[in-house]
N, CA, C and O of each residue as an XYZ file, in Angstrom:
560
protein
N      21.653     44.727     59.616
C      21.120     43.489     60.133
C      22.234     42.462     60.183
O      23.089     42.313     59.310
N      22.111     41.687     61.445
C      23.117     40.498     61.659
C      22.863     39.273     60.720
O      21.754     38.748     60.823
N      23.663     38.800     59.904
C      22.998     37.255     59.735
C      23.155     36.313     60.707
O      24.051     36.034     61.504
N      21.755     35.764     60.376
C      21.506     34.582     61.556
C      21.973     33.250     61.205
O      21.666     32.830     60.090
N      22.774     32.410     62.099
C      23.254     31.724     62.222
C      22.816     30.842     62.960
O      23.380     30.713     64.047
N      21.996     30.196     62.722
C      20.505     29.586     64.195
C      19.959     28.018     63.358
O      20.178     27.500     62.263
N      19.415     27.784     64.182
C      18.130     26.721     63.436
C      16.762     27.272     63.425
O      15.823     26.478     63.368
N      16.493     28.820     63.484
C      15.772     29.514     63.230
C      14.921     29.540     61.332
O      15.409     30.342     60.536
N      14.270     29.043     61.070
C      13.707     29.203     59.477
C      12.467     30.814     59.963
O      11.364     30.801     60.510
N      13.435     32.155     59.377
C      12.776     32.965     59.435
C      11.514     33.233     58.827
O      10.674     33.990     59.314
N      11.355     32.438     57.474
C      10.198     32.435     56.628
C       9.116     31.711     57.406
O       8.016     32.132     57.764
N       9.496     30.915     57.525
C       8.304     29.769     58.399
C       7.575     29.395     57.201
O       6.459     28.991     57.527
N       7.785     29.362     55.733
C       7.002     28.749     55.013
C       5.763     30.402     54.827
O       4.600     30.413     54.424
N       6.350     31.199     55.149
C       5.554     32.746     54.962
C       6.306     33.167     53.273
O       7.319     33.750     52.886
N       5.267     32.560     52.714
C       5.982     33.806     51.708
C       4.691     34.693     51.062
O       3.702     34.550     50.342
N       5.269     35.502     51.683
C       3.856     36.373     51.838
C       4.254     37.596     52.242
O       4.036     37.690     53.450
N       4.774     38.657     51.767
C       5.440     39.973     52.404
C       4.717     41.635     51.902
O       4.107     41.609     50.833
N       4.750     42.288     52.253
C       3.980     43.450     52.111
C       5.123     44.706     51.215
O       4.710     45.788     50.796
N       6.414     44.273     51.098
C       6.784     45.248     50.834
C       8.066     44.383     49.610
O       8.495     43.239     49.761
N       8.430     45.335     48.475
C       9.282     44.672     47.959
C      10.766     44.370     48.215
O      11.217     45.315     48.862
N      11.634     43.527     47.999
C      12.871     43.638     48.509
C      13.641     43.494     49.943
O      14.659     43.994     50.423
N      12.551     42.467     50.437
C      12.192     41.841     51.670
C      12.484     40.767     51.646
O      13.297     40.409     52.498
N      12.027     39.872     50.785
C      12.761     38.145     50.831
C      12.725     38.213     49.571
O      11.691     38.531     48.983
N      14.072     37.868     48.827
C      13.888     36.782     47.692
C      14.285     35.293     47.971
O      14.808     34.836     48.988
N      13.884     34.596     46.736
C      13.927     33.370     46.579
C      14.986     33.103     45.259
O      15.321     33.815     44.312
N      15.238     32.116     45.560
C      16.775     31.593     44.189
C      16.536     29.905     43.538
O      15.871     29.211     44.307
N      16.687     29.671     43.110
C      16.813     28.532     42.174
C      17.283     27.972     41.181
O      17.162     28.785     40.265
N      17.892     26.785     40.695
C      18.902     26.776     39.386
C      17.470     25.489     38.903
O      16.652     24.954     39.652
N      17.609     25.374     37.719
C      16.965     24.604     36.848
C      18.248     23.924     35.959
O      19.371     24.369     35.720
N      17.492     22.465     35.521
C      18.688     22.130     34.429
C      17.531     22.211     33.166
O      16.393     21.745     33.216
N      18.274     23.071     31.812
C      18.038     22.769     30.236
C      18.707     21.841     29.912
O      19.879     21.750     30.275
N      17.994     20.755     28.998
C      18.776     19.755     28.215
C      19.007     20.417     27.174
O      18.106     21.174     26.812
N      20.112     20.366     26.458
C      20.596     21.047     25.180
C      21.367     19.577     24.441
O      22.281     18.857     24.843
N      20.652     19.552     23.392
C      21.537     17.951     22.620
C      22.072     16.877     23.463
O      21.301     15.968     23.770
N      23.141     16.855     23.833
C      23.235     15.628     24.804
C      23.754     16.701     26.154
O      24.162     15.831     26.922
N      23.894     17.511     26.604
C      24.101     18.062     27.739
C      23.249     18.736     28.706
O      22.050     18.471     28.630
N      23.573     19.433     29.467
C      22.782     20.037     29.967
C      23.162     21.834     30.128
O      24.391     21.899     30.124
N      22.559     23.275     30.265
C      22.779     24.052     30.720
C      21.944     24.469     31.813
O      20.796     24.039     31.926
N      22.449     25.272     32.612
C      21.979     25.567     33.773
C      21.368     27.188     34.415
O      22.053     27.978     35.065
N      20.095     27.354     34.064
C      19.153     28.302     35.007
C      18.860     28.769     35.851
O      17.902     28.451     36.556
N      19.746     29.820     36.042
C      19.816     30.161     37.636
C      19.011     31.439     38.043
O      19.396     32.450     37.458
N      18.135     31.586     38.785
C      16.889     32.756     39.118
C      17.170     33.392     40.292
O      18.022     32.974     41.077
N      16.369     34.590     40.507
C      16.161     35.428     42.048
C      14.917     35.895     41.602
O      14.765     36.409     40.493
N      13.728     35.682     42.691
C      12.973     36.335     42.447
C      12.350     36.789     43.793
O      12.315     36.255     44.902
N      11.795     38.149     43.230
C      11.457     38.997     44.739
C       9.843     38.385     44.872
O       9.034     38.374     43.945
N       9.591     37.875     46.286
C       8.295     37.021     46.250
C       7.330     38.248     46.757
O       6.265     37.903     47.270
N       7.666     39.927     46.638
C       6.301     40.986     47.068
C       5.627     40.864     45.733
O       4.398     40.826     45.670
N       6.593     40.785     44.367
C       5.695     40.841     43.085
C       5.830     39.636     42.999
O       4.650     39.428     42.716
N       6.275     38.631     43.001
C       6.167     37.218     41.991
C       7.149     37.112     40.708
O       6.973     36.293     39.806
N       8.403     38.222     40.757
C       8.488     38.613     39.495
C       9.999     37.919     39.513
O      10.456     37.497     40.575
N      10.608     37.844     38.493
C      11.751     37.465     38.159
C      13.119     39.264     38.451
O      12.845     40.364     37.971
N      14.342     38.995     39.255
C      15.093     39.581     39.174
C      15.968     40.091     37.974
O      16.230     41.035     37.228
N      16.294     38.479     38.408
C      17.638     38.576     37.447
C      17.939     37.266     37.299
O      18.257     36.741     38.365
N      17.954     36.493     36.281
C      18.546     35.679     35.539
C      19.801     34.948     34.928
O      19.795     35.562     33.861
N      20.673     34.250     34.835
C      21.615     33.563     33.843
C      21.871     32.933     33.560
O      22.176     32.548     34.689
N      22.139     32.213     33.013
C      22.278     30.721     32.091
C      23.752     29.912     32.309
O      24.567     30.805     32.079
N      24.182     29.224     32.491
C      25.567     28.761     32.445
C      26.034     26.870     31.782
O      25.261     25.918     31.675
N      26.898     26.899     31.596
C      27.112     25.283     31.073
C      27.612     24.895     32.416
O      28.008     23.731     32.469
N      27.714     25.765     33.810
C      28.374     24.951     34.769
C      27.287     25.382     35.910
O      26.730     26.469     36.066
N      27.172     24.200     36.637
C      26.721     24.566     37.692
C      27.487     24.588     38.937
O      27.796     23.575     39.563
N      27.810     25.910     39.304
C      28.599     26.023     40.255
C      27.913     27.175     41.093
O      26.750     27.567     40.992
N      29.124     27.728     42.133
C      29.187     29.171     42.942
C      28.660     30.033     42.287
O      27.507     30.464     42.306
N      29.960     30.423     41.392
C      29.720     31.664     40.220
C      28.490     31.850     39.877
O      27.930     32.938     40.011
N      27.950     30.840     39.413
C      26.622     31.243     38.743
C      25.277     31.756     40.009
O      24.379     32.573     39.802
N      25.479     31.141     41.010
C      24.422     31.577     41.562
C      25.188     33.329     42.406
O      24.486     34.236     42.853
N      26.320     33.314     42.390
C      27.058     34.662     43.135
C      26.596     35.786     41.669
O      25.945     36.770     42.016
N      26.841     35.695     40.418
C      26.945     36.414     39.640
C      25.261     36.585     39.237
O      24.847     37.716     38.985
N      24.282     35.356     39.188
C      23.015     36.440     39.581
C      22.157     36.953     40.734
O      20.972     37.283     40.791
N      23.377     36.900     41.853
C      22.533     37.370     43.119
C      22.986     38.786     42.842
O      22.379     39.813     43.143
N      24.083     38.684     42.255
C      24.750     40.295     42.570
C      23.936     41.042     40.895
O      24.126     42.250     40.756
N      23.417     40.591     40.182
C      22.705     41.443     38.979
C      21.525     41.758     39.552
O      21.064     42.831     39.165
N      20.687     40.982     40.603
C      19.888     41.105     41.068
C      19.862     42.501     41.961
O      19.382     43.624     41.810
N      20.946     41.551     43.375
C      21.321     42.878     44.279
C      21.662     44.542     43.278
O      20.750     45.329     43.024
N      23.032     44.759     42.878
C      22.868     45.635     42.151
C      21.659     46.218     41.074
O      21.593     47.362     40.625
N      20.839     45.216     40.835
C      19.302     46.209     39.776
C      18.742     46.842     41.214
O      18.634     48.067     41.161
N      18.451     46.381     42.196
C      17.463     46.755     43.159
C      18.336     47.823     44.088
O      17.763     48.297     45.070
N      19.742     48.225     43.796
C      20.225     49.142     44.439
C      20.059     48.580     45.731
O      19.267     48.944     46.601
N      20.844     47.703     45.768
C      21.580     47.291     47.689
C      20.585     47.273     48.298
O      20.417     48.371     48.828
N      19.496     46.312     48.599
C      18.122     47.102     49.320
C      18.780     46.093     51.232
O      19.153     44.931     51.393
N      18.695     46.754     51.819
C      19.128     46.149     53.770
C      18.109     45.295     54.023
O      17.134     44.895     53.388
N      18.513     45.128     54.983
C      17.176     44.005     55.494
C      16.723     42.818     54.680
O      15.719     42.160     54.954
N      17.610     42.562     53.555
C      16.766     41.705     52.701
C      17.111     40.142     53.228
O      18.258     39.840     53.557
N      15.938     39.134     53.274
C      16.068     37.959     53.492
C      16.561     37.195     52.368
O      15.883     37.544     51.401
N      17.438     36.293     52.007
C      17.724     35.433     50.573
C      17.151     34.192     51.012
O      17.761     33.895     52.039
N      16.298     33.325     50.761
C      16.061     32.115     50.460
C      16.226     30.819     49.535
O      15.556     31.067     48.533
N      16.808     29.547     49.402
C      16.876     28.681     48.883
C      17.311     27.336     49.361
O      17.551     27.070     50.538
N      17.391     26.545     48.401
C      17.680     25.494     48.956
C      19.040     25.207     49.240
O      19.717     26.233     49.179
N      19.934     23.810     49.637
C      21.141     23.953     50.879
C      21.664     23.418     49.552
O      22.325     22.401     49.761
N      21.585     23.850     47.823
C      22.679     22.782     47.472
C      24.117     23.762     47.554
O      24.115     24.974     47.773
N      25.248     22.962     47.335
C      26.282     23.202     47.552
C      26.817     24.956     46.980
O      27.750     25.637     47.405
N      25.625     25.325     45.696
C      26.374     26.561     45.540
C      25.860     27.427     46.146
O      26.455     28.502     46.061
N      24.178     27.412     47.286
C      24.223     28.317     47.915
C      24.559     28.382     49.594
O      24.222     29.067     50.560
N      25.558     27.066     49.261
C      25.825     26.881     50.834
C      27.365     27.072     50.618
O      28.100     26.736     51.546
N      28.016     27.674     49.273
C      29.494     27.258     49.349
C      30.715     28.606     49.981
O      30.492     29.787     49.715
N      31.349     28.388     50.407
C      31.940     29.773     51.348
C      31.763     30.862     50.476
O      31.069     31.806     50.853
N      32.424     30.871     49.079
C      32.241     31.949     48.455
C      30.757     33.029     48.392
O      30.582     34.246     48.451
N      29.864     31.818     48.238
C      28.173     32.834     48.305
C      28.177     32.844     49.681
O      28.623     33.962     49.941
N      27.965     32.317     50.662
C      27.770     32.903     52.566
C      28.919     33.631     52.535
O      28.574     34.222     53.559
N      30.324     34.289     52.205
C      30.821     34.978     52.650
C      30.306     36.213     52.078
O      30.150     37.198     52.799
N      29.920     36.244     50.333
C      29.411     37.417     50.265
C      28.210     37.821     50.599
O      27.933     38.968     50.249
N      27.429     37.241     51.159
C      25.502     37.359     51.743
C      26.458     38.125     53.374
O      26.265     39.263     53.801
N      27.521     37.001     54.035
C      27.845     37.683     55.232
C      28.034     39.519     55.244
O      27.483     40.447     55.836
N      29.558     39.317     53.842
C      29.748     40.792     53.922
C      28.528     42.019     53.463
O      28.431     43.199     53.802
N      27.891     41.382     52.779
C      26.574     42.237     52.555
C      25.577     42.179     53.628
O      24.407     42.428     53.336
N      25.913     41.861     54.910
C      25.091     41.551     55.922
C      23.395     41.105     55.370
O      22.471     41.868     55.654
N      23.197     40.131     54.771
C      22.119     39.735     54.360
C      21.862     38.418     55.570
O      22.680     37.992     56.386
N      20.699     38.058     55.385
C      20.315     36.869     55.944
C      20.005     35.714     55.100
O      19.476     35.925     54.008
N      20.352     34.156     55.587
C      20.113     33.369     54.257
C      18.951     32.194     55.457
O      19.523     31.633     56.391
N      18.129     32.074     55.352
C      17.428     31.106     56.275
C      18.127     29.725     55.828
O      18.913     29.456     54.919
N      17.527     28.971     56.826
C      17.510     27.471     56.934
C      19.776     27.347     57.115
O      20.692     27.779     56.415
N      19.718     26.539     58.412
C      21.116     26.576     59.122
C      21.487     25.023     59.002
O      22.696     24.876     58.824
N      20.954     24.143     59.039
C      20.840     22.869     58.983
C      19.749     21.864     58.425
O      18.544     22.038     58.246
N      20.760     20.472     58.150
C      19.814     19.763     57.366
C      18.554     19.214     58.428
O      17.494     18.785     57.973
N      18.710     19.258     59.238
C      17.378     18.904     60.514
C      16.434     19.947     59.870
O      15.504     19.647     59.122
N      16.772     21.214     60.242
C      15.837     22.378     60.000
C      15.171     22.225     58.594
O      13.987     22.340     58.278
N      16.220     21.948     57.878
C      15.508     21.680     56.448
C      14.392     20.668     56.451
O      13.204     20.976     56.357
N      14.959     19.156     56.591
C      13.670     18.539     56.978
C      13.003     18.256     58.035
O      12.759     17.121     58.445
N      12.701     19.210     58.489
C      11.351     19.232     59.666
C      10.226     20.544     58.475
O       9.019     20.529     58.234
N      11.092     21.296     58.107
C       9.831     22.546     57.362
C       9.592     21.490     55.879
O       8.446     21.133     55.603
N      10.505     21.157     55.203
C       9.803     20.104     54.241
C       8.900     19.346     54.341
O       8.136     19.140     53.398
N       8.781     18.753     55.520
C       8.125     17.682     55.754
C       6.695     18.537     56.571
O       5.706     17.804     56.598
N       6.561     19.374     56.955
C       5.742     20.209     58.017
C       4.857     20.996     55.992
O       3.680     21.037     55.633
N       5.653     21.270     55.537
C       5.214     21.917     53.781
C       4.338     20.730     53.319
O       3.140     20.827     53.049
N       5.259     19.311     53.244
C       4.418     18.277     52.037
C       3.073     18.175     52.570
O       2.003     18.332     51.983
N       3.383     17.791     54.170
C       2.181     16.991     54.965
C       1.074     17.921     55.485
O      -0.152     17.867     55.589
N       2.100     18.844     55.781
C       0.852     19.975     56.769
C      -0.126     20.952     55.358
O      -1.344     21.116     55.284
N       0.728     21.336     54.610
C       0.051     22.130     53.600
C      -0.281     21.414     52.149
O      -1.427     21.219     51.744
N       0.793     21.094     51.516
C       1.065     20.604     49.932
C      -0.297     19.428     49.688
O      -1.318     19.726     49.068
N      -0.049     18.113     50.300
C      -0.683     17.193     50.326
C      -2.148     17.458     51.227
O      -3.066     16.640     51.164
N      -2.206     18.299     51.791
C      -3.893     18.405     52.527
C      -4.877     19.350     51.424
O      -6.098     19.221     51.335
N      -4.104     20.249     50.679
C      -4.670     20.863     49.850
C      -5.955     20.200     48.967
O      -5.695     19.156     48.369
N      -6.724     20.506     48.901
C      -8.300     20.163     48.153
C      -7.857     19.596     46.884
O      -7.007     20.186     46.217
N      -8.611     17.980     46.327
C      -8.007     17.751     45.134
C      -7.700     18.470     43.774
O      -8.038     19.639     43.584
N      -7.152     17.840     42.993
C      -6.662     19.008     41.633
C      -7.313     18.302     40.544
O      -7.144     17.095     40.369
N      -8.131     19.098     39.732
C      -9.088     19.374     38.787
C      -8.167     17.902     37.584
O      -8.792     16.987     37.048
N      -6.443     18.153     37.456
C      -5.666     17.170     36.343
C      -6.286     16.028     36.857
O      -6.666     15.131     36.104
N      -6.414     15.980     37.988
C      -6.606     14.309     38.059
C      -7.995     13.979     38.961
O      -8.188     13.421     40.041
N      -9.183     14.855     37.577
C     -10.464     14.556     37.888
C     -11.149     14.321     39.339
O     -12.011     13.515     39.690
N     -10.140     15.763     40.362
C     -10.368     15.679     42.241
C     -10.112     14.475     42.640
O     -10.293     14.498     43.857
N      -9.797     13.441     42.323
C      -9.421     12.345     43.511
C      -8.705     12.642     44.414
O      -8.437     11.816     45.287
């Protein structure tokens, strides 16, 4: 598979797939630790809901999100076709991670910050916020 290079968002806000090892999703979290912070970095395959692969770091950089895409990639044995999803911050937009998603011919959605916010904003308004009230705050 080619990666796409488009203003194409292949997910469309679908996360919803029939088979495993089809799209994951990525994310870093910050832990406060005493006065600092460490940093939580995830892959998770959205056919189960389940967590990949994991690691922790005092830096938030490249590395950390390259070193658990590839514990990930390598547990699941190289699977093709796979979509990667996340958001545009700098370590999964930085040459080092798109060159290796390129050479692994993977696909990474979302090409631009337009594209980004038009599906954010199409997520809060069209889905997030129309959703039926929530039970915490007694349905209002």
């Amino acid at each position: 598979m080619v990666s796409i290079k488009s203003d194409k968002n292949i997910l469309n806000i679908n996360f919803s797939v029939n088979t495993p090892n089809t799209v994951w999703v990525s994310d870093i979290t910050y832990i406060h630790v005493n006065n600092s912070f460490v940093y939580l970095c995830v892959v998770i395959d959205i056919f189960s809901r389940k967590f990949i692969s994991y690691a922790v770091s005092r830096k938030i950089d490249s590395k950390l999100v390259i070193n658990t895409f590839l514990l990930a990639f390598n547990k699941r044995d190289k699977p093709k076709n796979l979509i990667f999803h996340s958001d545009n911050g700098f370590q999964y937009t930085s040459t080092a991670f798109r060159r290796l998603l390129d050479n692994l011919d993977l696909i990474q959605p979302f090409s631009s910050l337009a594209e980004v916010k038009i599906h954010i904003f199409d997520y809060i308004e069209g889905f997030y916020n129309s959703r039926p009230p929530h039970s915490d705050n007694n349905m209002l």
